[in-house]
N, C-alpha and C positions, 0 to 999 in steps of 0.2 A: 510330750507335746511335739506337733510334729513340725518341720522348717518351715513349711508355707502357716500354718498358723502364730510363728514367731515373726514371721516379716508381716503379716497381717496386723498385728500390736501394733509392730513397730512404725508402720504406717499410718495408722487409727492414730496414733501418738503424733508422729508429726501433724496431720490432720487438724487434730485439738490445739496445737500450738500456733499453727499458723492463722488458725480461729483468733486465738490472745491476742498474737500478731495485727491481725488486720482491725481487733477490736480497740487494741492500743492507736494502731494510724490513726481511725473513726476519731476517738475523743481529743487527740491532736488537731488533730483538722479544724474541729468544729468548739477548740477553743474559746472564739468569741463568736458562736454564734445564738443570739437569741433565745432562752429559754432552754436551752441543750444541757442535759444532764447527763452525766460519767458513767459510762456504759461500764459492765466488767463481765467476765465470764465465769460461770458457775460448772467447775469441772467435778467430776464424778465416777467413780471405779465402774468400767464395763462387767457384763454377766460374766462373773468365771465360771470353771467348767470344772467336770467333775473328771478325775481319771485316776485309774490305779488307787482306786478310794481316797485318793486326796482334790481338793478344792483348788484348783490352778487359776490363779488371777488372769484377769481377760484385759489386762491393760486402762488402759485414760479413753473419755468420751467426752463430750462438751452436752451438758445435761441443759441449759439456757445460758442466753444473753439478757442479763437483767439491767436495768436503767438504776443508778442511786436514788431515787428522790421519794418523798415524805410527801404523802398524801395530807398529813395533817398541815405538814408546814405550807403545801400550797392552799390550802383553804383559808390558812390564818393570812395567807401573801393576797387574797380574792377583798378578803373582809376589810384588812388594809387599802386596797387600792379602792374599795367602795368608798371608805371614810376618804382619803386622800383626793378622791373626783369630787366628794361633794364640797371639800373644803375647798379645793382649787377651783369648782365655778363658784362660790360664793367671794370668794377674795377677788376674782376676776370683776365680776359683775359692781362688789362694792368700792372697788378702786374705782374704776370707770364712774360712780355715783358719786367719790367723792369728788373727781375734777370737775362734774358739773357743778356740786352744789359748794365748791371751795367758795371762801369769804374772801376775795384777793383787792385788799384795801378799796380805793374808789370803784371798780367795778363790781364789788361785793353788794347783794342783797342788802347786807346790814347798813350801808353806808345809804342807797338806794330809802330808803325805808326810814333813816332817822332822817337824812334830809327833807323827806316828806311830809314827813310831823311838824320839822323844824319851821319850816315856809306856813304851814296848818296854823302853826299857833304864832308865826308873826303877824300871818293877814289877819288873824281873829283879835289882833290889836289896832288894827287901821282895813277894815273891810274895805274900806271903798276906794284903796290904794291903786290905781291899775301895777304900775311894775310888782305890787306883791303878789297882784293875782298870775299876772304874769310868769312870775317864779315859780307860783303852784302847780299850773296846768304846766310848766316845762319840767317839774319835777316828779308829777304823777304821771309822765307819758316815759321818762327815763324808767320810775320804778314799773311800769306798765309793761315796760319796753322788756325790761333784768326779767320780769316773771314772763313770760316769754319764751325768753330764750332760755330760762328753767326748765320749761314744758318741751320745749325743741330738743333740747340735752335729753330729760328723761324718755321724750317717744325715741330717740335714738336707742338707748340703751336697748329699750322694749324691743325692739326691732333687729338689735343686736340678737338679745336672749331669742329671739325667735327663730334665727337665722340660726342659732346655736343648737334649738332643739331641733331641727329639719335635718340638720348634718347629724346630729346624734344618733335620729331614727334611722338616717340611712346608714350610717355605721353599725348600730344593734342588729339590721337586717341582712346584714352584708358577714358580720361577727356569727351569726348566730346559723346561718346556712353553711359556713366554711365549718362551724361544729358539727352541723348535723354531717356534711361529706366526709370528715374525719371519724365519725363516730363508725359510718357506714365503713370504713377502710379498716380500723381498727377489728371490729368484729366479723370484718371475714377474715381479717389476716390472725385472730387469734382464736377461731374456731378449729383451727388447726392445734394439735397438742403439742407444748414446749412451746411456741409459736411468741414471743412479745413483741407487741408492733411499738417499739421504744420512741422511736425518731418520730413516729404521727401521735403517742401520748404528749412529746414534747411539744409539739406544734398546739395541739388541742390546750393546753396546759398556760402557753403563750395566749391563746385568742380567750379563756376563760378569765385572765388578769386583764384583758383587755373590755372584757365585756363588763366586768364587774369594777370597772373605772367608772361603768355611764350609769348601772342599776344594782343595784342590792340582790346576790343571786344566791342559790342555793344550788347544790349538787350533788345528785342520787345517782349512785354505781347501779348498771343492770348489767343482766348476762353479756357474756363473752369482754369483756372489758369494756361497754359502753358506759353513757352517761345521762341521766337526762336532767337538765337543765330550768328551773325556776326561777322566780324574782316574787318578792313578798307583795302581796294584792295586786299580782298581777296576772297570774298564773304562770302556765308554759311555757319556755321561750324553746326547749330544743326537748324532744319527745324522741329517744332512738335517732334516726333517721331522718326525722323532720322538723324542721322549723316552724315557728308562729312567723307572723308577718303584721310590722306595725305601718302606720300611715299617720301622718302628721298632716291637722288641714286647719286652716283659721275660721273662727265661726264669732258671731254674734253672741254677748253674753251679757246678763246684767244692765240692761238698760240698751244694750246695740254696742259696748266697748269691745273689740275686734279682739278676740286671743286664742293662741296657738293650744292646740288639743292636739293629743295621742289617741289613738283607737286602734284594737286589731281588727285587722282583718281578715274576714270570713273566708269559709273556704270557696266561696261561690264570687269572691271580690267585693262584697258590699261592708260595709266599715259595721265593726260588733263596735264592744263594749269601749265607752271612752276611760283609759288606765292614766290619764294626765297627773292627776293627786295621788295616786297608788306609792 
């Protein structure tokens, strides 16, 4: 073997190490950052050569840069954070329900309502009392008054929840576009061979726990390392490279009661199918 192909190695070798090197700084660095998982590098014996009828080793290469992480375990991390979204707006929402509809001694419904009765069935001992009638019409205008400010609490709430789905929609649209540019980055950068585009799987990986906080998603591997992107009766949220696009608008239902609908939207901007109960 001749000296320039022994400093050749021996360079190739440092090379691969400084690979390690820089792959070790990486996972330091990015310690705590978001959704980053532990890079390592996958080293591999170069082509040796043939000489003098024997097989002469060709030294160290860096064959990839592989990311640790478990495709299963983030699916099962997507399905959790599905269950955990619905559970945190439903506890959000019934908290909120329960300080409207608390029983809180004298200002309580209950109290509201037995006095009502109470005066009910005094005057119906002496009808033509004035001070009983008096008590009546001042105690039906109180409990008048509690269911009321019942209905003011719950159209609050309503108006919360609706406020809640508008922000949602624009979040899922916002979510759901940064997948589709990630997806596009990812498979140009791994159409190349050996090529793992780690650090944008991690990002994509991050906005997919995020997505699946607000909808029920599913997720189909396609070429070059893409993704594409479902939710159950809903259809498509990220196809390759593109996104759906939803719109939240309030309409008339059921007699004229005002509520907040989901619909996507067409590719020409006119609102498709309404996905609200989906």
């Amino acid at each position: 073997m001749s000296l320039n192909k022994v400093m050749h190695m021996g360079k190739q070798a440092l090379a691969a190490s400084q690979v390690g090197l820089a792959t070790v700084s990486h996972n330091i660095s990015n310690v705590n950052t978001e959704g980053y998982s532990r890079q390592r590098v996958e080293f591999s014996t170069a082509e040796p050569t043939s000489q003098a009828g024997l097989r002469i080793g060709g030294g160290v290469r860096v064959g990839a840069v592989n990311r640790s992480a478990s495709e299963f375990v983030n699916r099962r991390l997507e399905e959790q954070k599905t269950n955990f979204g619905r559970l945190e707006g439903m506890s959000d929402v019934l908290s909120q329900l329960e300080t409207v509809m608390k029983d809180d001694g004298e200002q309580g419904i209950s109290h509201s309502v037995t006095r009502f009765f109470n005066d009910i069935r005094t005057l119906s001992t002496q009808p033509e009392s004035q001070p009983l009638r008096a008590a009546v019409r001042e105690s039906a205008n109180s409990l008048t008054s509690r269911f009321q400010t019942l209905v003011n609490g719950v159209n609050q709430v309503r108006d919360d929840i609706d406020r809640r789905i508008e922000g949602a929609v624009t979040d899922v649209n916002a979510i759901t576009k940064r997948i589709a540019d990630l997806n596009q980055r990812i498979m140009e950068l791994e159409a190349s061979p050996n090529v793992q585009a780690n650090d944008e799987r991690d990002s994509r990986d991050v906005e997919l726990q995020k997505l699946s906080k607000l909808v029920d998603v599913q997720v189909t591997p396609i070429e070059n390392g893409g993704i594409n992107v479902s939710a159950s009766g809903v259809g498509v949220l990220v196809n390759g490279v593109e996104a759906s696009t939803f719109r939240s608008v309030r309409c008339e239902v059921d007699g004229g009661a005002a509520s907040m609908r989901i619909c996507q939207v067409r590719d020409n901007g006119d609102l498709g199918k309404d996905v609200t109960d989906r």
